[in-house]
N, C-alpha and C positions, 0 to 999 in steps of 0.2 A: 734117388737121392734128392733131397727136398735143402735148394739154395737157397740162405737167408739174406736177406737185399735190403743196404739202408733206405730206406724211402725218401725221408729228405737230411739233407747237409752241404755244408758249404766248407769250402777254404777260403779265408783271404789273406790279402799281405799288402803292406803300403811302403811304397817308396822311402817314407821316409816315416819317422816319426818326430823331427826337430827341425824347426827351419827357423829362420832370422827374417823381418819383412820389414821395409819399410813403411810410415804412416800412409794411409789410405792408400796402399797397393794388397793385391789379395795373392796367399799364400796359398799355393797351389799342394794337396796332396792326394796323388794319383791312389786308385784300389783296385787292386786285380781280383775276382771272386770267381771261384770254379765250381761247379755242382760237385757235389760226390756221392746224389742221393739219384733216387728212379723213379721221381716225381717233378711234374713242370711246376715249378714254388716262386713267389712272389716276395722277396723279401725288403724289409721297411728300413732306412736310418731314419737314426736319432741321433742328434746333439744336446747335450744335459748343462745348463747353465750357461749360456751364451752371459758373460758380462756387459756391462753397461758398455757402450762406445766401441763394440765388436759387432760385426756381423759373421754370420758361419752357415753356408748351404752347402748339402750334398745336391752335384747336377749328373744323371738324373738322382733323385731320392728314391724311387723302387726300382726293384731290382727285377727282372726275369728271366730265370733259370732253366732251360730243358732238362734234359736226362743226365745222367751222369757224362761229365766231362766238357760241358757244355760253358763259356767264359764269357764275363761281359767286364766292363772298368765303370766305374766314376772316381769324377772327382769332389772334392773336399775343398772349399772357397773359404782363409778364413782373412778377416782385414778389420785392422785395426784404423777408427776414423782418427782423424788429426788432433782429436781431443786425450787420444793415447797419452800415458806417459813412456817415452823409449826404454827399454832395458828392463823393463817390468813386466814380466812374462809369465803367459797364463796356459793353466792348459784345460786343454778340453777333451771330454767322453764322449766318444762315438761308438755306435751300436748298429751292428746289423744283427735284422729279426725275422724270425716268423714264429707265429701264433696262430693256433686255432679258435682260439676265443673262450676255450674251454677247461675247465677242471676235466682232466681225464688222464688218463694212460699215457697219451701221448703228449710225448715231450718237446717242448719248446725248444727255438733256437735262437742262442744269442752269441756274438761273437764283438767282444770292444777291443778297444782300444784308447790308448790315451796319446795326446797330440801336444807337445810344447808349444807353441808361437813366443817368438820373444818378437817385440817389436823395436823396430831403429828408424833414427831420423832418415830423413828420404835425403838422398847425395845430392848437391847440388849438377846440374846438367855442363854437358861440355858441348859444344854445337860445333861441326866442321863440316864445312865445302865437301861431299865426295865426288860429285862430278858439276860440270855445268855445260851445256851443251846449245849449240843456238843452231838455227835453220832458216834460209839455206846458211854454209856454213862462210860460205863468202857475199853477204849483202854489198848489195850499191845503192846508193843513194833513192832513195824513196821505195825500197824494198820493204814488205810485213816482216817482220823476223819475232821465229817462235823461241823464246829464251827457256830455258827448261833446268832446274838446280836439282840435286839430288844433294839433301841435308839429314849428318846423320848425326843422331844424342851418343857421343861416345863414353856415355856412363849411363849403365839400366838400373830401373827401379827409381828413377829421381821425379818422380810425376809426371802430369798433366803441365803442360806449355801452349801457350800461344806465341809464335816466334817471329817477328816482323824481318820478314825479308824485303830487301831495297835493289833492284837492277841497276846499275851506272852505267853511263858513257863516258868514257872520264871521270870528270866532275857533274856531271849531269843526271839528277835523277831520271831516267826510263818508266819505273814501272816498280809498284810496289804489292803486296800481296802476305799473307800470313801461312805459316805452315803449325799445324797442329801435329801435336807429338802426343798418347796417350800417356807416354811414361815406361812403354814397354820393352824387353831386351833387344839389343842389336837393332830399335829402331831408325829407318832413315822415311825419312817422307819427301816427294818428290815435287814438288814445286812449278810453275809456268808464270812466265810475261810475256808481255807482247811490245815493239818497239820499229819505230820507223826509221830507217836507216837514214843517216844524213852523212 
């Protein structure tokens, strides 16, 4: 009995194919690719017309396949910069390939897909206290005490911050310091000062 065996092929599927993003944040769509061929295949993306004021990379862009059943993921990075217009949404053609480089018998492989982005203004940020902690926890007078804040953006996707945190005594400024936020979900950044007990 003489078994016929595809040699190369691929599945894939994406998470999603519509997302909403805000300006200069990047819109993430994940790709799950499974062999279903009985060759080790190297396959390429492509993005076809990236517009003005967008950027678009597959991370990785090749792909390497073993034998049949064999899985790997990328992602799909796409962001609109701040010169976007919001609500005007574009889409884009992505392609996984392989090619032998030749006119011949064997057949090429291609597998696309189309990807909406629509783009939105970026939310404005909300910033609250989650924790604040200082050490030791009972200073006496002329004790170092390590002040320690955990600050968190409780709205994602609202960008990049620079966030001026201020320690008090009272009315006394302590000790000041900046907390940077990228912009990303459920971010909190954690913060230090330093302060002399009086």
């Amino acid at each position: 009995i003489i078994q016929r065996k595809l040699m190369r092929g691929i599945e894939v599927s994406a998470d999603t194919l519509e997302d909403e993003t805000p300006l200069g944040q990047a819109s993430i769509i994940t790709f799950d690719v499974t062999s279903i061929g009985h060759l080790d295949t190297i396959y390429e993306t492509s993005i076809e017309n990236i517009p003005n004021n967008w950027t678009a990379v597959f991370e990785p862009n090749k792909l390497s396949l073993a034998t049949n059943g064999s899985n790997t993921k990328t992602e799909l990075r796409i962001t609109p910069d701040t010169e976007v217009i919001p609500g005007v949404w574009k889409i884009f053609t992505v392609k996984f390939t392989w090619s032998d480089g030749s006119e011949n018998n064997i057949n090429d492989i291609t597998k696309t897909f189309e990807i909406k982005i629509i783009p939105i203004e970026q939310p404005q940020p909300d910033y609250i206290v989650n924790e604040l902690l200082w050490n030791p926890q009972i200073p006496i007078a002329g004790d170092d005490v390590i002040l320690t804040a955990v600050i968190k953006n409780q709205v994602n996707n609202s960008g990049p911050y620079q966030v001026p945190i201020v320690f008090f005594d009272g009315t006394t400024i302590v000790n000041e310091t900046i907390a940077f936020f990228n912009g990303t979900d459920d971010e909190e950044i954690t913060v230090m000062g330093f302060w002399t007990a009086t």
